[in-house]
BAFI-897626 format. One record per atom (N, C-alpha, C, CB): residue number from 1; atom name; x, y, z. Coordinates in nm, 3 decimals, padded with zeros to 5 digits. Glycine has a CB too. Layout:
+-----+-------+---------+---------+---------+
: num : atomo :       x :       y :       z :
+-----+-------+---------+---------+---------+
: NUM :    CA :       X :       Y :       Z :
...
+-----+-------+---------+---------+---------+
END
This chain:
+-----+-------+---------+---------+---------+
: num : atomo :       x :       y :       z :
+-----+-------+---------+---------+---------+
:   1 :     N : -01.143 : -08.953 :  07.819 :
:   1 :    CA : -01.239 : -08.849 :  07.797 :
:   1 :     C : -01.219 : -08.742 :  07.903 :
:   1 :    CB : -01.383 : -08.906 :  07.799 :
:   2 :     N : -01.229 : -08.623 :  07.873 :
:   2 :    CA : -01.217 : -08.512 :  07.986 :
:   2 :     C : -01.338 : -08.522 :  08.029 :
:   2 :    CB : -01.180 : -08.362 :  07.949 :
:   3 :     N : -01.308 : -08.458 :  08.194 :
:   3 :    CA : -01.414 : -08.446 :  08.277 :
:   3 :     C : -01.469 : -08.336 :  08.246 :
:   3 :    CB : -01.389 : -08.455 :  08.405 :
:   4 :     N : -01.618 : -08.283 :  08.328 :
:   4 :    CA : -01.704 : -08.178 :  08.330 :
:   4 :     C : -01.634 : -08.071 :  08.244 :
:   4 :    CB : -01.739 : -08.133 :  08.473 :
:   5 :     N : -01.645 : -08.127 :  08.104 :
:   5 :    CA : -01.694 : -08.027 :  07.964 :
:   5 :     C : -01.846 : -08.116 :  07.892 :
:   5 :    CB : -01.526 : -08.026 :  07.811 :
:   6 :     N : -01.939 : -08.218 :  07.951 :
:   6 :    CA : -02.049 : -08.264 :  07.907 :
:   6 :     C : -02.115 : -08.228 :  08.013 :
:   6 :    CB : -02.057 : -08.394 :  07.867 :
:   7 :     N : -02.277 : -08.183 :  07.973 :
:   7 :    CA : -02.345 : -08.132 :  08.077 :
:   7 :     C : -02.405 : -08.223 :  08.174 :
:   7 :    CB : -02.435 : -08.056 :  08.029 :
:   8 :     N : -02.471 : -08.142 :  08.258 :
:   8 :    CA : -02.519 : -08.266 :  08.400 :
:   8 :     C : -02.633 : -08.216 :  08.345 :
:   8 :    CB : -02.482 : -08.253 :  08.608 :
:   9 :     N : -02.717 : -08.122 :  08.302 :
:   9 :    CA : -02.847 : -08.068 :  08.313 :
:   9 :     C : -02.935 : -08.110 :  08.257 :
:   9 :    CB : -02.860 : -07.967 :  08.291 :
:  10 :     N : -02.932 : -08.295 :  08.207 :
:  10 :    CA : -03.063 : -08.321 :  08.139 :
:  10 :     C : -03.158 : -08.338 :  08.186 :
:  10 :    CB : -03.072 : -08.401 :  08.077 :
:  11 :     N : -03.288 : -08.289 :  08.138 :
:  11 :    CA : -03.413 : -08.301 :  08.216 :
:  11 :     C : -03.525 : -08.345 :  08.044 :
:  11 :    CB : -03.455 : -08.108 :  08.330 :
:  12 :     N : -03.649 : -08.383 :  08.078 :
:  12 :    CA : -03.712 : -08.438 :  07.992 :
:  12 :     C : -03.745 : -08.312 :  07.911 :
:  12 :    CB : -03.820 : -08.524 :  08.045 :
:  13 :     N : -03.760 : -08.356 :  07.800 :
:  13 :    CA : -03.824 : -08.223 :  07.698 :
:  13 :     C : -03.865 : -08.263 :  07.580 :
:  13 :    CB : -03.723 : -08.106 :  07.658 :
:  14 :     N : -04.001 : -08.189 :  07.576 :
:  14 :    CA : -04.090 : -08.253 :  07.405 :
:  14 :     C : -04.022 : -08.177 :  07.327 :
:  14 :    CB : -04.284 : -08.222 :  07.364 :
:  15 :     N : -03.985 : -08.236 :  07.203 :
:  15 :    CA : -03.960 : -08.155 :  07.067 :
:  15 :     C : -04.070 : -08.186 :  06.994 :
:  15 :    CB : -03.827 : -08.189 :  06.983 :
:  16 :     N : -04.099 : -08.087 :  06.891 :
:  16 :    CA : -04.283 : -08.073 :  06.808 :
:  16 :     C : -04.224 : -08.016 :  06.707 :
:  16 :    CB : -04.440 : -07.960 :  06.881 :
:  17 :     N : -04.267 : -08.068 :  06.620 :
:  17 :    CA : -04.259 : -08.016 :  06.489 :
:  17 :     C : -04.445 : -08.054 :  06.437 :
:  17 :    CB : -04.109 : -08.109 :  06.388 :
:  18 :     N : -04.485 : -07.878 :  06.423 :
:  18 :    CA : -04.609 : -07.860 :  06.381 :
:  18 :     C : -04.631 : -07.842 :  06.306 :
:  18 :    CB : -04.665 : -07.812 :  06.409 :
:  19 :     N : -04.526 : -07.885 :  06.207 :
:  19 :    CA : -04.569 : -07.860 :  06.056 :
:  19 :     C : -04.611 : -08.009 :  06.016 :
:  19 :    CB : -04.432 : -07.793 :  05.949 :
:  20 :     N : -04.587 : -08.093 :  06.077 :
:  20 :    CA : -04.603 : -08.264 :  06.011 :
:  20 :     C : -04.708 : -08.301 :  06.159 :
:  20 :    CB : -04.395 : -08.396 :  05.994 :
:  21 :     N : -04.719 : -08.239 :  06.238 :
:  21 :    CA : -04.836 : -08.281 :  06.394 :
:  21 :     C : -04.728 : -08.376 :  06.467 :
:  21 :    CB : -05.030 : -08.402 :  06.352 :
:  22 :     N : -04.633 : -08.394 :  06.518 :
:  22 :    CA : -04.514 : -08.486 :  06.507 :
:  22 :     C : -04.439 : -08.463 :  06.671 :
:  22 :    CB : -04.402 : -08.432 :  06.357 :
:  23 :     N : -04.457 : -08.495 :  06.771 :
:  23 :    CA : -04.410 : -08.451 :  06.887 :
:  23 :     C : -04.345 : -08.586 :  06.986 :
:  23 :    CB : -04.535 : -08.370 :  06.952 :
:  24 :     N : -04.245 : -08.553 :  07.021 :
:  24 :    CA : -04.193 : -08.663 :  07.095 :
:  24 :     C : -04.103 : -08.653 :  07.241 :
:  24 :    CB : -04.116 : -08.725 :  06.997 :
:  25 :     N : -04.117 : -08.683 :  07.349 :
:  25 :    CA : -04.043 : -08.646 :  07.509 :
:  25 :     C : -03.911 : -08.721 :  07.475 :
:  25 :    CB : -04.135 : -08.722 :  07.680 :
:  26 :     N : -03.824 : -08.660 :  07.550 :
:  26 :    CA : -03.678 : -08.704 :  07.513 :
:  26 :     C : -03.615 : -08.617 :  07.631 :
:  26 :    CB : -03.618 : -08.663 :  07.338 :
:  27 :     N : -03.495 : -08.642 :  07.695 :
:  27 :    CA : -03.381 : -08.623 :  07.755 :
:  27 :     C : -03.331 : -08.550 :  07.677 :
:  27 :    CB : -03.308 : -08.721 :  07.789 :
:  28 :     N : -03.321 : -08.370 :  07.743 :
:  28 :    CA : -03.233 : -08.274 :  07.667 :
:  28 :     C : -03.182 : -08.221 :  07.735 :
:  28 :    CB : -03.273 : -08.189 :  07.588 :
:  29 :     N : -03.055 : -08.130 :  07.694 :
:  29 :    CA : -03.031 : -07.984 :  07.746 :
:  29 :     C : -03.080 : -07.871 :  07.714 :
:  29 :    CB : -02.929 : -07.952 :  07.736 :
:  30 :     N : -03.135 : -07.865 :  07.572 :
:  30 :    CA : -03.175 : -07.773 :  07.559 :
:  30 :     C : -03.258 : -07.649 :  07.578 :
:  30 :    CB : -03.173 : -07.799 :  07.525 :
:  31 :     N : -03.215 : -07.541 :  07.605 :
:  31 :    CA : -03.324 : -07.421 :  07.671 :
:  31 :     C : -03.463 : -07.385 :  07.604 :
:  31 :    CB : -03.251 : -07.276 :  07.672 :
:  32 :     N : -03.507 : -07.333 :  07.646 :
:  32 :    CA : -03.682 : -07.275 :  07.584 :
:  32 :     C : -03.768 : -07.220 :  07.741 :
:  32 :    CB : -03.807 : -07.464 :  07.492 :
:  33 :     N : -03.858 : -07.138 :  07.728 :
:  33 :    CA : -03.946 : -07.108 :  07.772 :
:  33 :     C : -04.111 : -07.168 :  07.779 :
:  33 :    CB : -03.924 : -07.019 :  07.734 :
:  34 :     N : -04.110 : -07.262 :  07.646 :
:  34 :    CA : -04.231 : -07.323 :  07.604 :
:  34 :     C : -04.254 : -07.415 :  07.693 :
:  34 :    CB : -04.234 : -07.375 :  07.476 :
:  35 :     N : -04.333 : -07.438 :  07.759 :
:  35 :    CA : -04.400 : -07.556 :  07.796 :
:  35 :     C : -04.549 : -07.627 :  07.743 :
:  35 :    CB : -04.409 : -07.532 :  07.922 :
:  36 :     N : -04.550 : -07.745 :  07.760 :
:  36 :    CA : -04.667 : -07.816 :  07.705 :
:  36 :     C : -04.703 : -07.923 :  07.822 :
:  36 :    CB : -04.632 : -07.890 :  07.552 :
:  37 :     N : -04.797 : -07.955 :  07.801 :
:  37 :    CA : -04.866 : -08.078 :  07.869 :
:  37 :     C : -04.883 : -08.191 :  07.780 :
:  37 :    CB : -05.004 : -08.044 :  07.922 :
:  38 :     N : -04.824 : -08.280 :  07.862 :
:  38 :    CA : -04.769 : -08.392 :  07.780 :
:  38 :     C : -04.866 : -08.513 :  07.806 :
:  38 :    CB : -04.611 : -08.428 :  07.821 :
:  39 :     N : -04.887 : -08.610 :  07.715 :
:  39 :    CA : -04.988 : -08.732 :  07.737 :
:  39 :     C : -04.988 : -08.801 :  07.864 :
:  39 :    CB : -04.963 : -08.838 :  07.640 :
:  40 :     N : -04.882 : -08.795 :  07.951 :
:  40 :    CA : -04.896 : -08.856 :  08.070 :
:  40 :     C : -04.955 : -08.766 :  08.175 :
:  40 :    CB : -04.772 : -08.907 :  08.108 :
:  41 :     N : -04.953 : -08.611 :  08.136 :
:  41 :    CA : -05.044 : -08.534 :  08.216 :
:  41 :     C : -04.936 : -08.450 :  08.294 :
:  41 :    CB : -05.150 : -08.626 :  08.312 :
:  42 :     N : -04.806 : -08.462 :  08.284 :
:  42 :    CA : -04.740 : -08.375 :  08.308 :
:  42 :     C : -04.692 : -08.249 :  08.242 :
:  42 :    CB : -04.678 : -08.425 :  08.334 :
:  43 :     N : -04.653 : -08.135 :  08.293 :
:  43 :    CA : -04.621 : -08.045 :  08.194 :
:  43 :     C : -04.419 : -08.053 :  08.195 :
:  43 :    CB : -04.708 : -07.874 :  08.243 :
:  44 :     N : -04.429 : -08.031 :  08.046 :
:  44 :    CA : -04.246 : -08.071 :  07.988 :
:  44 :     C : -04.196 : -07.907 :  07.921 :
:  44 :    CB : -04.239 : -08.238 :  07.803 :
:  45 :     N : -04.103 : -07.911 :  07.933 :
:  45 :    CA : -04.075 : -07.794 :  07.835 :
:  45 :     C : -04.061 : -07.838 :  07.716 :
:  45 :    CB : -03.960 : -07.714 :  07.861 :
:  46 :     N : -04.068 : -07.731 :  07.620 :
:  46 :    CA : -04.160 : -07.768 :  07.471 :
:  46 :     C : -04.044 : -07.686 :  07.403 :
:  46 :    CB : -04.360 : -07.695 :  07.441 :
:  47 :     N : -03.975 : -07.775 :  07.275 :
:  47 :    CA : -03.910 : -07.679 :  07.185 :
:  47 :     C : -03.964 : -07.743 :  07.061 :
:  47 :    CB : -03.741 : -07.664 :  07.195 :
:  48 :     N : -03.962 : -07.606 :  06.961 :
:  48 :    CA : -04.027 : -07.627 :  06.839 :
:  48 :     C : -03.905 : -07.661 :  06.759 :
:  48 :    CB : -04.115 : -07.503 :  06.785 :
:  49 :     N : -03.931 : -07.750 :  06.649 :
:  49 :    CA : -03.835 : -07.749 :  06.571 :
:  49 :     C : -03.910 : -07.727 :  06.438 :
:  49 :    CB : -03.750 : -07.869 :  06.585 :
:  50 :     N : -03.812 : -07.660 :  06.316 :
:  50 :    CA : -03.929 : -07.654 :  06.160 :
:  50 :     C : -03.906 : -07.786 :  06.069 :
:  50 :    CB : -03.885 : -07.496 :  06.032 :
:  51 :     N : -03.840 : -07.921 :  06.112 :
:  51 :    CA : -03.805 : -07.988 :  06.031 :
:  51 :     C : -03.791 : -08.134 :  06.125 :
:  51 :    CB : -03.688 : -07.922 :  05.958 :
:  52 :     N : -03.862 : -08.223 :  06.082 :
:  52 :    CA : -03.798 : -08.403 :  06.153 :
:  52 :     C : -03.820 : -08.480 :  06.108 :
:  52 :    CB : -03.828 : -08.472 :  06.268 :
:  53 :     N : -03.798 : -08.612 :  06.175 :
:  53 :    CA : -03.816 : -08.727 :  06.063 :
:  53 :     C : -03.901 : -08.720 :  05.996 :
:  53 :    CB : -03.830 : -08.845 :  06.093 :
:  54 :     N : -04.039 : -08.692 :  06.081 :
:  54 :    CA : -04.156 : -08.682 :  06.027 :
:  54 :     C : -04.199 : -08.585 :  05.913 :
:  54 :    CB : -04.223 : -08.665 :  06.121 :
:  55 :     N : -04.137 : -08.493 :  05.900 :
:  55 :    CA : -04.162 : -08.412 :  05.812 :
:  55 :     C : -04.013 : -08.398 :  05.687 :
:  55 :    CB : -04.204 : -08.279 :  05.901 :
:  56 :     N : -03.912 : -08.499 :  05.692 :
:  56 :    CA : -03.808 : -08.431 :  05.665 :
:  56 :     C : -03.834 : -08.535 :  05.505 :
:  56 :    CB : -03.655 : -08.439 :  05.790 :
:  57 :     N : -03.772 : -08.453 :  05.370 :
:  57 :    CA : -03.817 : -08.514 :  05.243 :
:  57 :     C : -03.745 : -08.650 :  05.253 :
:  57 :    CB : -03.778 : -08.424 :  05.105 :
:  58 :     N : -03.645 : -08.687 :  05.320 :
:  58 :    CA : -03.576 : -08.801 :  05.329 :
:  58 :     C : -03.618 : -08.918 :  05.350 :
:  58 :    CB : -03.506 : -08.793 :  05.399 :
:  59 :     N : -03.693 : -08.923 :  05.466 :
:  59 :    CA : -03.758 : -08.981 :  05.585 :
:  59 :     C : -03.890 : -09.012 :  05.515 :
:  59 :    CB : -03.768 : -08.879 :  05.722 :
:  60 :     N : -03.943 : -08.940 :  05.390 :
:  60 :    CA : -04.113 : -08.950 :  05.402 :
:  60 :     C : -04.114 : -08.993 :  05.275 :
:  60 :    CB : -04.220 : -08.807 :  05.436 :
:  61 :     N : -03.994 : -09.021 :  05.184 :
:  61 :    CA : -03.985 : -09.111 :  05.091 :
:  61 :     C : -04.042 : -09.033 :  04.967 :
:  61 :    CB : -04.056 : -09.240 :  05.131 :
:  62 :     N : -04.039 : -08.858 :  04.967 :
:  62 :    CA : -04.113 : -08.752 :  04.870 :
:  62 :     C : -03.984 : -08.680 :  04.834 :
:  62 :    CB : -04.241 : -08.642 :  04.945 :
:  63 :     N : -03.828 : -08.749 :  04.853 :
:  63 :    CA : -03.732 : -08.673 :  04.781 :
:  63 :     C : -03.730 : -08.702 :  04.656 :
:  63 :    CB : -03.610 : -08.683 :  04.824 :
:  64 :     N : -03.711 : -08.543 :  04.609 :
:  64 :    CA : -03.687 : -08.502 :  04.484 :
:  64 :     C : -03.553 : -08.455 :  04.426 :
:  64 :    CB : -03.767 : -08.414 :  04.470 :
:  65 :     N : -03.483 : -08.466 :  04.289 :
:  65 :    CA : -03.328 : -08.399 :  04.282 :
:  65 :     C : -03.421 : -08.312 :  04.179 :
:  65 :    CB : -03.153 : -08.506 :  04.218 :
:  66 :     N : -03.432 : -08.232 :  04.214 :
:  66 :    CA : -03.433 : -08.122 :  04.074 :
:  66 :     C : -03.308 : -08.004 :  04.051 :
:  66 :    CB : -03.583 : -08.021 :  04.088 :
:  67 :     N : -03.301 : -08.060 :  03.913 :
:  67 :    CA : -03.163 : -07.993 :  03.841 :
:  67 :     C : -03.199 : -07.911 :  03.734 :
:  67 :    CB : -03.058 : -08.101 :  03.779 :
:  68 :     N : -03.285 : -07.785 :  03.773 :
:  68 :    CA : -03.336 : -07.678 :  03.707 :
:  68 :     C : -03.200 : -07.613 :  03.623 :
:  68 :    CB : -03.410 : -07.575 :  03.818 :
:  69 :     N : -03.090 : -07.574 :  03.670 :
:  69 :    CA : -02.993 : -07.562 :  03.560 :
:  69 :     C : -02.917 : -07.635 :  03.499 :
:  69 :    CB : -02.928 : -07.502 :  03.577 :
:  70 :     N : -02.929 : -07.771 :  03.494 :
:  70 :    CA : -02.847 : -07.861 :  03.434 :
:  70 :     C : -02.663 : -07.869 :  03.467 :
:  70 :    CB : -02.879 : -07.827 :  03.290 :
:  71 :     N : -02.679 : -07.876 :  03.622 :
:  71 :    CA : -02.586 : -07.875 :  03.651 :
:  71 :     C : -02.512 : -08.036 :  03.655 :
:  71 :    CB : -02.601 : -07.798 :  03.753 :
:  72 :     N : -02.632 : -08.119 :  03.654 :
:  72 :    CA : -02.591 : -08.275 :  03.641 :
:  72 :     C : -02.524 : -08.313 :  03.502 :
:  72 :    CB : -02.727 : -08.371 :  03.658 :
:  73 :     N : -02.592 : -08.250 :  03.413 :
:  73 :    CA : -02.563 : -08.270 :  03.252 :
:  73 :     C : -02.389 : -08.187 :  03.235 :
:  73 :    CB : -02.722 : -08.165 :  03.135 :
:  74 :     N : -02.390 : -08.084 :  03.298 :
:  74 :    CA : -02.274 : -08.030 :  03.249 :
:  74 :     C : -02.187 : -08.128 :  03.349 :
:  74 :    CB : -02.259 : -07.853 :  03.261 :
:  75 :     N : -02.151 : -08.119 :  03.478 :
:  75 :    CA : -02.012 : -08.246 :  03.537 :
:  75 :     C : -02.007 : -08.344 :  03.486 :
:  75 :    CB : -02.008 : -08.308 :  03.675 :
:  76 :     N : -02.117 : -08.384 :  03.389 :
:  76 :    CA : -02.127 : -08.524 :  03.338 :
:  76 :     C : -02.054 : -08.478 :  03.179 :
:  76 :    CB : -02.316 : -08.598 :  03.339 :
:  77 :     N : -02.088 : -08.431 :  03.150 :
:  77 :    CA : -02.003 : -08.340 :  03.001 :
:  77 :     C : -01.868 : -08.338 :  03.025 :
:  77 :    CB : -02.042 : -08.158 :  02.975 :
:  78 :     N : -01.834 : -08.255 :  03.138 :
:  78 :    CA : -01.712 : -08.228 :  03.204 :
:  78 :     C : -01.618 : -08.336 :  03.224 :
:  78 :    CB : -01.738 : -08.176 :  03.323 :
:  79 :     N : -01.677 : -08.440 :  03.285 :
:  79 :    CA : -01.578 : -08.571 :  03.296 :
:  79 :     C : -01.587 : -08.642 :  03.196 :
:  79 :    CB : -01.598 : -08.664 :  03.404 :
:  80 :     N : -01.680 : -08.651 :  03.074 :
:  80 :    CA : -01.676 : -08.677 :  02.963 :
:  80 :     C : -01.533 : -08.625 :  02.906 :
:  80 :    CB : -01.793 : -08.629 :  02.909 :
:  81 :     N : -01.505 : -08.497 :  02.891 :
:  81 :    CA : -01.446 : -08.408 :  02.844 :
:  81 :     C : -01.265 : -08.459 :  02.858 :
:  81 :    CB : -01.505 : -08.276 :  02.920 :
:  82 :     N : -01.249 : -08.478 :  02.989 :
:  82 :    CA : -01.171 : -08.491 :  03.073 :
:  82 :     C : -01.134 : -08.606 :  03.039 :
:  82 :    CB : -01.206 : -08.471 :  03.187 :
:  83 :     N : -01.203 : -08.695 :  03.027 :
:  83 :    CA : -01.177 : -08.838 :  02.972 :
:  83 :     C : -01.105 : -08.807 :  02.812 :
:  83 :    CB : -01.345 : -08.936 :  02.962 :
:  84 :     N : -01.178 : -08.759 :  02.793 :
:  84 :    CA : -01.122 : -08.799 :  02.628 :
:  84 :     C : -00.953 : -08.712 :  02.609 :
:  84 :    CB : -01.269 : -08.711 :  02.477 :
:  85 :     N : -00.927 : -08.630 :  02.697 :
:  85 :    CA : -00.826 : -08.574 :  02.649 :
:  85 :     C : -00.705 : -08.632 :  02.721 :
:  85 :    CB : -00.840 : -08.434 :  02.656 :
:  86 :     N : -00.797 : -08.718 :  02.862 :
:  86 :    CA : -00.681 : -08.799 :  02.872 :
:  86 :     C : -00.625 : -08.864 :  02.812 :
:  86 :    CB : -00.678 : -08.854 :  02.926 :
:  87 :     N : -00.717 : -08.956 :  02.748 :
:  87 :    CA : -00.649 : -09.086 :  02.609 :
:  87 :     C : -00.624 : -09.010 :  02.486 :
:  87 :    CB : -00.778 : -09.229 :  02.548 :
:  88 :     N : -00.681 : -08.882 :  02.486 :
:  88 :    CA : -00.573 : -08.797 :  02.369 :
:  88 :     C : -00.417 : -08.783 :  02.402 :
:  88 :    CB : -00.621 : -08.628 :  02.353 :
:  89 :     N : -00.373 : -08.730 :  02.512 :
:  89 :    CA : -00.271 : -08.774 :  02.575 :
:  89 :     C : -00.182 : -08.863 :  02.586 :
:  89 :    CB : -00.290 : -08.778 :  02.636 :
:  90 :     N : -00.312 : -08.963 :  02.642 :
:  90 :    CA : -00.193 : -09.070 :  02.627 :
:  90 :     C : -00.165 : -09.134 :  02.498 :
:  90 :    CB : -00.215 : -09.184 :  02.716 :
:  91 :     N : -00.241 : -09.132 :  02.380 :
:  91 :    CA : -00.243 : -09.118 :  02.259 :
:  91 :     C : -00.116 : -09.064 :  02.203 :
:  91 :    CB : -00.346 : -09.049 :  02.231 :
:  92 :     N : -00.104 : -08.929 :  02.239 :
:  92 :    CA :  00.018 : -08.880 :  02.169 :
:  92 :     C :  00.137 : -08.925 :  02.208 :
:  92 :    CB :  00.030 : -08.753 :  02.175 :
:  93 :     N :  00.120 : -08.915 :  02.364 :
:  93 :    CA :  00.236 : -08.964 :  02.396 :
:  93 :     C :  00.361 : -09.093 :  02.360 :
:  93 :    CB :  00.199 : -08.970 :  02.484 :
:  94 :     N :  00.230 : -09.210 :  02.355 :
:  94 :    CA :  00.221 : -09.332 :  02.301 :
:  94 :     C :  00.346 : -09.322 :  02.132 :
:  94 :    CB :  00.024 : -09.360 :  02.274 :
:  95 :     N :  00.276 : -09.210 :  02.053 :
:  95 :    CA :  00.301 : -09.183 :  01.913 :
:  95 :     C :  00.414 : -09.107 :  01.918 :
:  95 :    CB :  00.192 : -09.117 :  01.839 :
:  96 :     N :  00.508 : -09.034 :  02.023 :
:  96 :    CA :  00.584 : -08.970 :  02.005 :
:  96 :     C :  00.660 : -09.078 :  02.083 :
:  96 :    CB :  00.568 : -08.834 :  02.029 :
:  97 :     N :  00.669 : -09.157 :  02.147 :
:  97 :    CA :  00.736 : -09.272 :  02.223 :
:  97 :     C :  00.784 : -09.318 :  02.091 :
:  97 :    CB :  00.640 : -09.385 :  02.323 :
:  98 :     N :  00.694 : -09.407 :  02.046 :
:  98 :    CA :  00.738 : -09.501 :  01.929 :
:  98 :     C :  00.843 : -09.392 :  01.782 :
:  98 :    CB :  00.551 : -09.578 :  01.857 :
:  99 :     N :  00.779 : -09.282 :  01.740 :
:  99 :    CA :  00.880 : -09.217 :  01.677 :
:  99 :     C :  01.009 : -09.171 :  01.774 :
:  99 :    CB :  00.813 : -09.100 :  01.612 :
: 100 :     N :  01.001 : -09.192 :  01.865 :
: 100 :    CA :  01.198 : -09.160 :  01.933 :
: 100 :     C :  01.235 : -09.280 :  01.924 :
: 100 :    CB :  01.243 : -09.103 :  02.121 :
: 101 :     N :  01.147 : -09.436 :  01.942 :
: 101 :    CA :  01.262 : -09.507 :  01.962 :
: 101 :     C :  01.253 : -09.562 :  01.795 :
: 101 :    CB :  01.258 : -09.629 :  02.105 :
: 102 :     N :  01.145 : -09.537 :  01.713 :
: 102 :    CA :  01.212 : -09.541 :  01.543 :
: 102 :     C :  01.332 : -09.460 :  01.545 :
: 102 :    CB :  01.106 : -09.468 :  01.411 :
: 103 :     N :  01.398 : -09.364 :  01.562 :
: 103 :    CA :  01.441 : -09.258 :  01.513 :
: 103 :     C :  01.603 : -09.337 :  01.607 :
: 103 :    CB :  01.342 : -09.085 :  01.554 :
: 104 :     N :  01.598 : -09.368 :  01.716 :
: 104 :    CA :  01.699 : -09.423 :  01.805 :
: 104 :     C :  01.723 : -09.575 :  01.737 :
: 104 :    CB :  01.642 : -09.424 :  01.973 :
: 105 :     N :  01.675 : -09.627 :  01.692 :
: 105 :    CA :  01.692 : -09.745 :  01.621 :
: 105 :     C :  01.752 : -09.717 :  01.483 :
: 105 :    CB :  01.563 : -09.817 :  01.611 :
: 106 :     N :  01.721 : -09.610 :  01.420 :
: 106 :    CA :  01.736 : -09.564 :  01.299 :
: 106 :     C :  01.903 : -09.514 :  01.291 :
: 106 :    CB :  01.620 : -09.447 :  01.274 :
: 107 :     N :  01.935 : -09.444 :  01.378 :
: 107 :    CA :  02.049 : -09.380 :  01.416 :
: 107 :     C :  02.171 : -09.463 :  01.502 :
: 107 :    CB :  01.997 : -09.270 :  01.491 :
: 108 :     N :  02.128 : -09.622 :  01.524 :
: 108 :    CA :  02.222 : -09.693 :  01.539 :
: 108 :     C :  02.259 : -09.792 :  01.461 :
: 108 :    CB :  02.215 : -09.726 :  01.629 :
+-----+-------+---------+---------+---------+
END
């Protein structure tokens, strides 16, 4: 691993996400100006985030797939599609195999 390209500068810092009430102290680098006062009565620097476990559709078990243009129906068409012209393919191929070697059998 190379040396001093990882930082030395971690210090404690709440991340909050106030859209879900969701706040937690953690070891960062990251910069901000915000500070908060934290449950142990100290003050931490404070970065907001708009998205976390707590709030994230993954995490809260409220994911949704919505496929307003039917984009699921058509790749599914599509490889439908794709399929069939393979074994059309190999279909013909199959049928023009067997007429060369009729035709090579025929001619000896």
């Amino acid at each position: 691993m190379k040396s001093s390209i990882h930082p030395t500068n971690y210090r404690p810092v709440v991340f909050s996400d106030d859209a879900a009430g969701f706040a937690f102290l953690t070891q960062s680098t990251a910069d901000t100006s915000d500070t908060i006062d934290w449950e142990d009565g100290n003050t931490y620097p404070l970065v907001k985030v708009h998205i976390s476990s707590a709030s994230h559709p993954f995490f809260t078990g409220e994911e949704k797939i919505i496929d307003t243009e039917g984009r699921v129906d058509r790749f599914k068409a599509r490889a439908a599609a794709a399929t069939e012209r393979k074994e059309a393919l190999a279909n013909k191929a199959k049928k023009s195999k067997a007429a060369a070697d009729k035709k090579a059998a025929a001619d000896k």
